[in-house]
C-alpha positions in Angstrom: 87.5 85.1 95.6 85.1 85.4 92.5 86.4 83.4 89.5 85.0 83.8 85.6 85.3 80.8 83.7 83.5 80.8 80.8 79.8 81.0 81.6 80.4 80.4 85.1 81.8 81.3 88.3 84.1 79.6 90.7 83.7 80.7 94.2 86.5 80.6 97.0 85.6 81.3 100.5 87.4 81.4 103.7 86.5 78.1 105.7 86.7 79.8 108.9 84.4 82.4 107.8 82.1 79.9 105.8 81.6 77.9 109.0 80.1 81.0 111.5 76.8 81.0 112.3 75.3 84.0 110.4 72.1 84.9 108.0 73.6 81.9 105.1 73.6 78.7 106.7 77.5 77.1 107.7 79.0 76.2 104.2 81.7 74.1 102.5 84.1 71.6 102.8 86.9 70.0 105.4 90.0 69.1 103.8 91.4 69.6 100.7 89.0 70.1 97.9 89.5 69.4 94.0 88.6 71.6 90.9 88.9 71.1 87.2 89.5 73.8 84.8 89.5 72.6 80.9 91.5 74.3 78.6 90.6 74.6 74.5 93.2 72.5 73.3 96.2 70.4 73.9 98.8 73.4 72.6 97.0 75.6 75.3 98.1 72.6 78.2 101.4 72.1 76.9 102.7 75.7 78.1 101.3 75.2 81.7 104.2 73.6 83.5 106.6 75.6 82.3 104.1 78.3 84.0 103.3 77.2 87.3 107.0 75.8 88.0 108.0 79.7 86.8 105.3 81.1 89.8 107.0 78.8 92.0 104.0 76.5 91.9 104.9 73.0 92.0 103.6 70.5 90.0 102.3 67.2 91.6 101.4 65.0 88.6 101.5 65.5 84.8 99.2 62.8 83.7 99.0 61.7 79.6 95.3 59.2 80.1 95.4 55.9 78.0 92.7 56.9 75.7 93.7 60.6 74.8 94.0 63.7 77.0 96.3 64.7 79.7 96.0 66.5 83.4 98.2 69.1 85.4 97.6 69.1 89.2 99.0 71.6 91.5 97.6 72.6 94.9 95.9 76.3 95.7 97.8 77.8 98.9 94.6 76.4 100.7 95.6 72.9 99.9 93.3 72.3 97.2 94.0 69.9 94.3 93.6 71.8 91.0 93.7 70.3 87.6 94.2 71.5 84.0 93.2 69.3 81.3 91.6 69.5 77.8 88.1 68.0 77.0 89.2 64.9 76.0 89.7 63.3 78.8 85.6 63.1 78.8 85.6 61.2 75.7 84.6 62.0 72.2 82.8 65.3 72.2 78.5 64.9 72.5 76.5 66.7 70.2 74.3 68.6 73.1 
């Protein structure tokens, strides 16, 4: 699966397939995995639970980080560890 996030793309494969020999080398990972998607703002976090509990998705840990921000995990039906968060948990924003 081919995701757009912003500028970029997140790409899920198929372990079994990933690991054939073929013309790309044997790719990926064993286990679960973990991916972090920010979101603009703390408003735009807020409404996610609600969501994911409402797609039958549950929610593992809600986490509000001593110096500011908060995280969302949930796990992909592959067992991977997915996070929502806003920026902040970075720290102060870099002038780049």
């Amino acid at each position: 699966m081919f995701f757009r996030c912003g500028r970029g793309i997140l790409l899920i494969f198929d372990p079994a397939a990933t690991s054939r020999p073929g013309p790309v080398p044997s790719h990926g990972a064993t286990g679960p995995g973990h991916a972090a998607f920010a979101l603009a703002s703390d408003e735009d976090l807020a409404t996610w639970p609600d969501r994911l509990r409402r797609a039958g998705v549950d929610v593992e840990a809600d986490v509000h980080w001593p110096d500011g921000g908060r995280s969302i995990y949930f796990r992909d039906p592959g067992g991977n560890s997915l996070e929502l968060t806003t920026p902040r948990i970075w720290g102060p924003k870099r002038n780049t």
